[in-house]
C-alpha positions as CSV (number, residue, x, y, z in Angstrom):
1,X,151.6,115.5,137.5
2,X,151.7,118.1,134.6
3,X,149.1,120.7,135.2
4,X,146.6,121.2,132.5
5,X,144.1,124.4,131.7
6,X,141.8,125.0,129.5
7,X,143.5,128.7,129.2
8,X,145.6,130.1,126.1
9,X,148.4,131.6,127.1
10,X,148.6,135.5,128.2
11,X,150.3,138.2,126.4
12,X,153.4,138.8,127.7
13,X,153.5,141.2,131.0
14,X,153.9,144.7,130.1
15,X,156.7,146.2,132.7
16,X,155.1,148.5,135.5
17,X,155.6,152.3,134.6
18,X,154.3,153.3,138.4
19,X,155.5,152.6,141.6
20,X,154.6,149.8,143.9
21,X,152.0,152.4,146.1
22,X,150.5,153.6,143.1
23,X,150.2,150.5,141.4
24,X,148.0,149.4,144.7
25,X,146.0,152.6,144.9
26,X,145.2,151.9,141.3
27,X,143.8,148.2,142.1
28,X,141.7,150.0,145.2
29,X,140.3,152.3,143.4
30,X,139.6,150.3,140.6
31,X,137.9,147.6,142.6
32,X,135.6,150.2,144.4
33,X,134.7,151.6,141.1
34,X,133.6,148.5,140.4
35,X,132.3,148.2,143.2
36,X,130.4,151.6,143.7
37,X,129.1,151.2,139.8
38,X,127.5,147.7,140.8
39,X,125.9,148.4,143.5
40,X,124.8,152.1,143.7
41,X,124.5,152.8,140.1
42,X,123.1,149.7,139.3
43,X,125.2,149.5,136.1
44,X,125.5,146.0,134.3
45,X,128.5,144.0,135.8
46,X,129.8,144.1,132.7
47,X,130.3,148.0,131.8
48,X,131.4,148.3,135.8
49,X,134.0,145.9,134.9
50,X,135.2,147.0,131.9
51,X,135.1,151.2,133.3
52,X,137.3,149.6,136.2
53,X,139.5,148.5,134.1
54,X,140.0,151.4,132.5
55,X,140.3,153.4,135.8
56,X,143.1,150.7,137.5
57,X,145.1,151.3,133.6
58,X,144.7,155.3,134.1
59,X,146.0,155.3,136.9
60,X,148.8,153.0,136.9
61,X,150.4,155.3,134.0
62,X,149.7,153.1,131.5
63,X,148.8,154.4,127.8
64,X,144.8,154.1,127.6
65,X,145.7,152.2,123.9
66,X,147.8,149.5,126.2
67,X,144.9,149.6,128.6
68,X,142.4,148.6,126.1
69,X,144.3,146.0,124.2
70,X,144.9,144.3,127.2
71,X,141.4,144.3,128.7
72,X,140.7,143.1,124.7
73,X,143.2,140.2,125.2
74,X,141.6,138.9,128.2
75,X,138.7,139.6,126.9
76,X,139.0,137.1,123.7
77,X,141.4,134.7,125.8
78,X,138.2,134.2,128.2
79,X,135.2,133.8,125.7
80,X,137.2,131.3,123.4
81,X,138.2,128.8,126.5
82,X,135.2,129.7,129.2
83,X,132.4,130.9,126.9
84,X,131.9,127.8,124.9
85,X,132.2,125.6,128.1
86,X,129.3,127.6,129.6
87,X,127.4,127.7,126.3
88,X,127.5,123.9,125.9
89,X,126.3,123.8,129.7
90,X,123.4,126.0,129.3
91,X,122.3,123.5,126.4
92,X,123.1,120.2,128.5
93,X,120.5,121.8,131.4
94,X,118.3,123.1,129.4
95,X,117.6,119.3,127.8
96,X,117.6,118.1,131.0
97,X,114.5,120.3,132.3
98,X,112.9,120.0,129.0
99,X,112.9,116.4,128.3
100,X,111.9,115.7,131.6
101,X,115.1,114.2,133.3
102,X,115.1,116.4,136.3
103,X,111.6,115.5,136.4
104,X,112.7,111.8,136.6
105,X,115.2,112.9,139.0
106,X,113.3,114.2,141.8
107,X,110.0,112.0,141.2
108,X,112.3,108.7,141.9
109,X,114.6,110.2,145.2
110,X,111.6,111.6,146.9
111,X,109.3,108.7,145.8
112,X,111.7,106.4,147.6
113,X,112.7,108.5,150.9
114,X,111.0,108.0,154.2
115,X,109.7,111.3,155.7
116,X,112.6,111.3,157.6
117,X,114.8,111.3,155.1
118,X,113.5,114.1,152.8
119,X,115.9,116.9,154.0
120,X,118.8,114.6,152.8
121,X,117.2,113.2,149.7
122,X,116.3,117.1,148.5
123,X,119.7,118.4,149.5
124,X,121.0,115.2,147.0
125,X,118.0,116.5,144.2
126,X,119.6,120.1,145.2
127,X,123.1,118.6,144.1
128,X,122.3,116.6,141.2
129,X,120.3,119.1,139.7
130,X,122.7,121.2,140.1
131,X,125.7,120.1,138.7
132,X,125.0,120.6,135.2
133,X,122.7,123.7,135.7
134,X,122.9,127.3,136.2
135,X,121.7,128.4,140.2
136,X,118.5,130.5,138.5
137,X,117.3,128.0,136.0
138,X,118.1,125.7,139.4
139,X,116.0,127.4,141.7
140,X,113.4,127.6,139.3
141,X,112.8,124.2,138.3
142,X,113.1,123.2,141.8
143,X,110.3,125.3,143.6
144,X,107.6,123.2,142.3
145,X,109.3,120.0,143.7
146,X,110.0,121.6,147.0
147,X,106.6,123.3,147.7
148,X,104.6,119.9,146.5
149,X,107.0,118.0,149.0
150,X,106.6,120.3,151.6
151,X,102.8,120.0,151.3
152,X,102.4,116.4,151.2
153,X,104.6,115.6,153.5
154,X,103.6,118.1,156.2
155,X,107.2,119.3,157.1
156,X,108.2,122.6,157.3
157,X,108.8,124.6,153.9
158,X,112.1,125.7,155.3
159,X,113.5,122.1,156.5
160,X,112.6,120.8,152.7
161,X,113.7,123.9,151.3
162,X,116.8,124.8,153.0
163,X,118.7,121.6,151.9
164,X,118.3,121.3,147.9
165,X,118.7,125.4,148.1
166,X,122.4,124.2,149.8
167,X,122.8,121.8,147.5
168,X,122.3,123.9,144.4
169,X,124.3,126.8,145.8
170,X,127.7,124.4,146.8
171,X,127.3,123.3,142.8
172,X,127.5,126.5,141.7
173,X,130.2,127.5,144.0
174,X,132.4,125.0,143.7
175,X,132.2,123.0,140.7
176,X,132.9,123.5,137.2
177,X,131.2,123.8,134.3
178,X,129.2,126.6,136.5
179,X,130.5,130.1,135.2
180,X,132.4,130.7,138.9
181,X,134.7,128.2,138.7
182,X,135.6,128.2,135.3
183,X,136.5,131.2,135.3
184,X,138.7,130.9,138.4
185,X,140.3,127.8,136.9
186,X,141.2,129.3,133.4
187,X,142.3,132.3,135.6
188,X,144.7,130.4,138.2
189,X,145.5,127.8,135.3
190,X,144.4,125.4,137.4
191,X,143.9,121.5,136.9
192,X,140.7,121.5,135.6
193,X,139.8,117.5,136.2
194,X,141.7,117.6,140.0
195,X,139.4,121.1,140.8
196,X,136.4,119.0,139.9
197,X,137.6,116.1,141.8
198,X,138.3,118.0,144.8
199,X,135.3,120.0,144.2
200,X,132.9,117.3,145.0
201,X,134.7,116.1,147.8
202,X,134.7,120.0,149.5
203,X,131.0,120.2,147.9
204,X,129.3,116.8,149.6
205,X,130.4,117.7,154.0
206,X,129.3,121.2,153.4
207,X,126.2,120.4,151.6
208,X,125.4,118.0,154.6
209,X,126.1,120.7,157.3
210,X,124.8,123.9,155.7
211,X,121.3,121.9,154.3
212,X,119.5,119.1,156.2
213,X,121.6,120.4,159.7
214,X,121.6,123.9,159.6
215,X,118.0,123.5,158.2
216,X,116.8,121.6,161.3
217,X,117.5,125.5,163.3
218,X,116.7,127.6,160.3
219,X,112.8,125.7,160.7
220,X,112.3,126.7,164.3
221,X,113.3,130.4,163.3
222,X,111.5,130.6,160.4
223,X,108.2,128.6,159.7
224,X,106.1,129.7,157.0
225,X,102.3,128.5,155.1
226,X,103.7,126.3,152.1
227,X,101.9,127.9,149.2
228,X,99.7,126.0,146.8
229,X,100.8,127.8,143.7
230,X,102.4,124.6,142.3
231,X,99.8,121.9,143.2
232,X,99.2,121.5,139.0
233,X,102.2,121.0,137.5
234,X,102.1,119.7,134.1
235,X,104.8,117.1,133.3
236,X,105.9,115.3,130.1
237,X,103.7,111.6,129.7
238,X,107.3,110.2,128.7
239,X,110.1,110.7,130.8
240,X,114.2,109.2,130.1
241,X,114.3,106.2,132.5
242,X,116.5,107.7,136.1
243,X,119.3,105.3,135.3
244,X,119.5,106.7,132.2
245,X,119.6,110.6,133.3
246,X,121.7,110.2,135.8
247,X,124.4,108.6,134.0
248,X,124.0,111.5,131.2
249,X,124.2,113.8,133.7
250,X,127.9,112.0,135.3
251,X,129.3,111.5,131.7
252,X,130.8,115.1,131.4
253,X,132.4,114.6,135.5
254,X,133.0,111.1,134.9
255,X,135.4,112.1,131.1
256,X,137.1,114.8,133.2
257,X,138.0,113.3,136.4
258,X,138.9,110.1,134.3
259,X,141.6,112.5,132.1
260,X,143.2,113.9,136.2
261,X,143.4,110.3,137.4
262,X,145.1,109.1,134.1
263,X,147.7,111.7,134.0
264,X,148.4,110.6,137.9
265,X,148.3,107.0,137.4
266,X,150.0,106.4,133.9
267,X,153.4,107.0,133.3
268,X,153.7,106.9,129.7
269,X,152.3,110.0,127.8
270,X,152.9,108.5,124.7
271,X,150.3,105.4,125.6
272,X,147.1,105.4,123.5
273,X,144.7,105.1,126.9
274,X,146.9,108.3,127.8
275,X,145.4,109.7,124.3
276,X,142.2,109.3,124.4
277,X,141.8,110.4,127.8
278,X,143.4,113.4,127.2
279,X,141.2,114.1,124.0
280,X,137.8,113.0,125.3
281,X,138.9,114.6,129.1
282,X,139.0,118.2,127.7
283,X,136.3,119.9,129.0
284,X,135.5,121.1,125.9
285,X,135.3,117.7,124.3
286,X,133.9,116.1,127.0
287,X,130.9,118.8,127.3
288,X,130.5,118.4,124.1
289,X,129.6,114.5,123.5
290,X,127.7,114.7,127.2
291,X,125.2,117.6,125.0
292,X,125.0,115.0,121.5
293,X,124.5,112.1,124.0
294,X,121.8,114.2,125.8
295,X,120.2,114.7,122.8
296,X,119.7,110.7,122.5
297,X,118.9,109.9,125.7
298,X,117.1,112.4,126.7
299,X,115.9,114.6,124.1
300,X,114.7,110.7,122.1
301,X,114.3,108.9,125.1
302,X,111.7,111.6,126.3
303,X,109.9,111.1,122.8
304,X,111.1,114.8,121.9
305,X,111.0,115.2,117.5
306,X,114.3,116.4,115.9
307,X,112.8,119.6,115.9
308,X,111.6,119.8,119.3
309,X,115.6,119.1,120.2
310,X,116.6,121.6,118.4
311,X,114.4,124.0,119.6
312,X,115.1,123.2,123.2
313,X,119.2,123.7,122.3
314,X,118.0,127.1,120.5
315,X,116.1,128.4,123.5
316,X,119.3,127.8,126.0
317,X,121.8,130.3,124.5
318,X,120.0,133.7,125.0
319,X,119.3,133.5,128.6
320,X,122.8,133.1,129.2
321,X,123.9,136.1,127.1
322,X,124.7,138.1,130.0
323,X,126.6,135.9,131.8
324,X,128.9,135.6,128.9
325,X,129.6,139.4,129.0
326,X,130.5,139.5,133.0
327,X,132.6,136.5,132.6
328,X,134.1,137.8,129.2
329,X,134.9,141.2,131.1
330,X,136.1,139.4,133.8
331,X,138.7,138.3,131.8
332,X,139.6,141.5,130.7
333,X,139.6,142.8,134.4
334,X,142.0,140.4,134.9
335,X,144.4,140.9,132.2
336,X,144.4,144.4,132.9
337,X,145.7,144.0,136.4
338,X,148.1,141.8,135.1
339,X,149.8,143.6,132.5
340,X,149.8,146.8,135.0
341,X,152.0,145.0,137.1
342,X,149.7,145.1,139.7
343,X,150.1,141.2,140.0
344,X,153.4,141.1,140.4
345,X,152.8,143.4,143.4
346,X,150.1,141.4,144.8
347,X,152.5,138.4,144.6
348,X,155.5,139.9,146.4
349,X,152.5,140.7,149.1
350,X,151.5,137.3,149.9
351,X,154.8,135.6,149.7
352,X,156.2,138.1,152.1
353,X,153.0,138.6,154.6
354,X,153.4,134.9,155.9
355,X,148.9,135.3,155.7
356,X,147.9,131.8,154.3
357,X,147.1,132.1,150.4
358,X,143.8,130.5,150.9
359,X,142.7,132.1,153.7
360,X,143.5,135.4,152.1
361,X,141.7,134.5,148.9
362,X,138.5,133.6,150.5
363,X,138.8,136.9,152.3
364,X,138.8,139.1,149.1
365,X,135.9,136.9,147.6
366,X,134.3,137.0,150.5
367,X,134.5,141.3,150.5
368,X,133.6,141.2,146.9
369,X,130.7,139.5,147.1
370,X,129.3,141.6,149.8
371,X,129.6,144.3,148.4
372,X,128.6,143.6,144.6
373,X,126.2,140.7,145.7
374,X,127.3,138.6,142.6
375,X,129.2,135.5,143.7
376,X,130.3,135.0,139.5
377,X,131.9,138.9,140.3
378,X,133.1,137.6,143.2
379,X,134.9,134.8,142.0
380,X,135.9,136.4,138.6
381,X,137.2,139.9,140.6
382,X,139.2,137.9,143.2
383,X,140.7,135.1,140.9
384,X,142.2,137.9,138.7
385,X,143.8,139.2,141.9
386,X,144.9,136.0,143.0
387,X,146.3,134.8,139.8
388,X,149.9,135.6,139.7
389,X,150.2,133.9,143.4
390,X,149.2,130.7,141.8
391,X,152.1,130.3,139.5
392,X,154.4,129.4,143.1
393,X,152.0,126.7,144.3
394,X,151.9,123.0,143.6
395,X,148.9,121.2,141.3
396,X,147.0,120.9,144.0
397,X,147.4,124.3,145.6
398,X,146.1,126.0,142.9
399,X,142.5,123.9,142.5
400,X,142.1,124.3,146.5
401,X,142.7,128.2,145.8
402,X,140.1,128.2,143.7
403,X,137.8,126.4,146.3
404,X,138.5,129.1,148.6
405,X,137.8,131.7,146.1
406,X,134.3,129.6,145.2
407,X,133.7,129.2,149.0
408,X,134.3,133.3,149.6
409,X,132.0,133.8,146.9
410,X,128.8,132.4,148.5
411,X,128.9,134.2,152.0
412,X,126.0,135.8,153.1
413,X,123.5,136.3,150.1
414,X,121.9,139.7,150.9
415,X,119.3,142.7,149.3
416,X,121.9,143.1,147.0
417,X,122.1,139.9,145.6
418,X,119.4,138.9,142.8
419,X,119.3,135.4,144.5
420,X,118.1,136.4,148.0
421,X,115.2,138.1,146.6
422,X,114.5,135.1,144.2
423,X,114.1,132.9,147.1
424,X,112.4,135.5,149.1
425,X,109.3,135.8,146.9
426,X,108.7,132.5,146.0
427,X,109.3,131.2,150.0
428,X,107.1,134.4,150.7
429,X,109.6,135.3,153.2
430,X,109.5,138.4,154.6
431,X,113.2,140.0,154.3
432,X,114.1,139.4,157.9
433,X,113.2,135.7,157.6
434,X,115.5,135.5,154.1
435,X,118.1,136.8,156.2
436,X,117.8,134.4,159.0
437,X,117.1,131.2,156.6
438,X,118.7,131.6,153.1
439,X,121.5,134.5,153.7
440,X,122.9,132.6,157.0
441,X,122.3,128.9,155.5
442,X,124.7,130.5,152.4
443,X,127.3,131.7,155.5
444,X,127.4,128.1,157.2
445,X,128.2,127.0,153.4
446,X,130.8,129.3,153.0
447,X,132.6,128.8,156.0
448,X,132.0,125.3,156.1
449,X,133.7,125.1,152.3
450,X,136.5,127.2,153.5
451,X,137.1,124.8,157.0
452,X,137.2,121.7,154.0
453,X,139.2,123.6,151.5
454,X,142.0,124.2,154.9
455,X,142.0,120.7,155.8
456,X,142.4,119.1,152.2
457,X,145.4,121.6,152.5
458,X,146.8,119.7,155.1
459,X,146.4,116.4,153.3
460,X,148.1,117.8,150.1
């Protein structure tokens, strides 16, 4: 199979004008400028990126001009392929909360799940919700569902909690059209459709096993008064029916993963099935008719007014203004390292070390994001590093590389990460119980990710 991306194609590599040690001390120090500007100035991710980039182009001898253009190049190569994707995703999620399809959602699982079953049937609302949403907006919609659950039920806040908390962070890790691993697959020119594929099937084991397991021990360590704060929700009279969410909520997975199993499956690329799957496969194209559908069935379907539509579409792009910039000077990070010659360096590394690829990947997102606290930096930082390695692997390789990147990039949520504290305050956990429910649950789904990533590996 012919690997596809949704990437344009890089300048060509400028040739190294340092030597191989101080093309290395110029990634170090870069990164821990990064780093450093992250977490102790508390400077936006995106200026700390793009100053990094600057200091890794300094010191590698490289004009300052050169240095720009090519943090300018990644830059504009990134917005144009990953910043539409994860504009037309903010609008799918936002019509989903606002037409009252995630409403419909969790209302239906919960309505029809024994008490026993509630961990499981909240780390599946975790999931589902989270696969065309952002973690925040996630988290956010969710905490009314899991404190009225909690309540009513009589279980623990933590064992209801816990589980859709896994299931939203495993989405966000490890399946596109989250920011994470877009980025990593435009970076790695990976496969989108095959990454998805193999997304889900690395998501769903460690969803199980960091969420209604691990939440089982996290209870006993951790049990807390389930707050009323919630007990009033107001919801929309008219709802989109659950069959018919759901299915808008699959079309964009169900276009892309169709495109990966027709370039495996049909030989002839020529064939007008081949065609159309291609076309409506792209995640572009396929995000695209999944937001215009939305608007039907769940913007109408909710009784929503044109106007009311377009309002909701309007409201989506703003909050996700920021994220654009980290991912957009992710790019440029990137790009920089690249044309430095830095890659090339980082390549001769890992072919030489004999260290596993994807062991080694999860490693650097793993360092990353405990020390920026950002699992997008994470991910966007240690794909960039990563990327010239991924030109020697095979299809397959390459979308469980950026797995193990997405796995890395979800170990141990801590102070420094604005997640832990989101979950902190509205759990009313003090910061020791966050550590010992939310930051180790995020560990367990790391590793776990990681163990599934390594034996796909061994199937491939």
């Amino acid at each position: 199979m012919i690997a596809t991306s949704i990437m344009f194609a890089d300048p060509p590599v400028v040739q190294p004008t340092a030597g191989t040690g101080q093309l290395v001390t110029a990634a170090l120090v870069g990164i821990a400028v990064i780093i450093a500007l992250i977490t102790f100035v508390k400077l936006h991710p995106f200026l700390s990126l793009s100053i990094g980039s600057l200091v890794v182009g300094a010191i590698a001898n490289r004009q300052l001009a050169d240095v720009v253009l090519s943090f300018s190049n990644g830059v504009g190569a990134t917005v144009a392929s990953v910043g539409t994707l994860i504009a037309l995703g903010a609008m799918f999620g936002k019509l989903l909360a606002d037409s009252g399809g995630a409403d419909e959602i969790v209302d239906t699982i919960v309505g029809k799940s024994s008490e026993r079953a509630l961990p499981w049937a909240m780390a599946g609302i975790g999931a589902l919700i989270g696969l065309p949403m952002f973690f925040e907006i996630g988290v956010v919609l969710l905490m009314p569902v899991i404190f009225l659950v909690a309540k009513r039920s009589g279980l623990s806040l933590i064992s209801i909690g816990i589980p859709a908390l896994a299931g939203l962070s495993a989405m966000h890790g490890f399946v596109p059209p989250h920011p994470g691993p877009l980025v990593a697959v435009d970076a790695l020119n990976a496969d989108l459709g095959l990454t998805l594929g193999m997304g889900i099937l690395v998501a769903i084991p460690t969803i199980i096993v960091s969420g209604p397991l691990f939440a089982r021990v996290a209870s006993r360590w951790v049990d807390v008064t389930t707050p009323g704060l919630f007990d009033t929700v107001e919801k929309r009279e008219q709802r989109p029916t659950f069959g018919i969410t759901v299915a808008t909520v699959l079309l964009p997975v169900v276009l892309m993963m169709a495109k990966a199993l027709a370039d495996v499956v049909i030989d002839d690329d020529g064939s007008t099935i081949q065609q159309v799957l291609d076309f409506i496969g792209t995640p572009f194209i396929a995000l695209l008719l999944a937001v215009l559908v939305a608007m039907f069935t769940l913007g109408r379907g909710a009784g929503m007014t044109r106007a009311e539509i377009t309002t909701t579409v309007e409201k989506s792009l703003p909050p996700i203004a920021g994220i654009l910039l980290i991912v957009a000077a992710g790019g440029g990070f990137k790009q920089t390292l690249v044309d430095t010659g830095i890659a090339q360096v980082i390549t001769d590394f890992v072919q030489n070390s004999g260290v596993s690829v994807l062991l080694l990947a999860w490693v650097v997102a793993v360092l990353i994001r405990l020390a920026t606290g950002s699992a997008t930096v994470a991910t966007i930082t240690a794909a960039g590093i990563m990327a010239p390695v991924a030109g020697n692997l095979a299809t397959g390789e390459v979308s469980l590389l950026v797995l193990a990147i997405g796995a890395g990039s979800l170990f141990f949520s801590h102070v420094n990460d604005a997640g832990f504290w989101l979950v902190k305050e509205y759990f009313g956990l003090s910061v020791g119980q966050t550590l010992k429910s939310w930051s180790l649950m995020e560990t367990v789904l790391s590793i776990s990710g990681l163990l599934m990533v390594l034996l796909l590996n061994l199937a491939i």
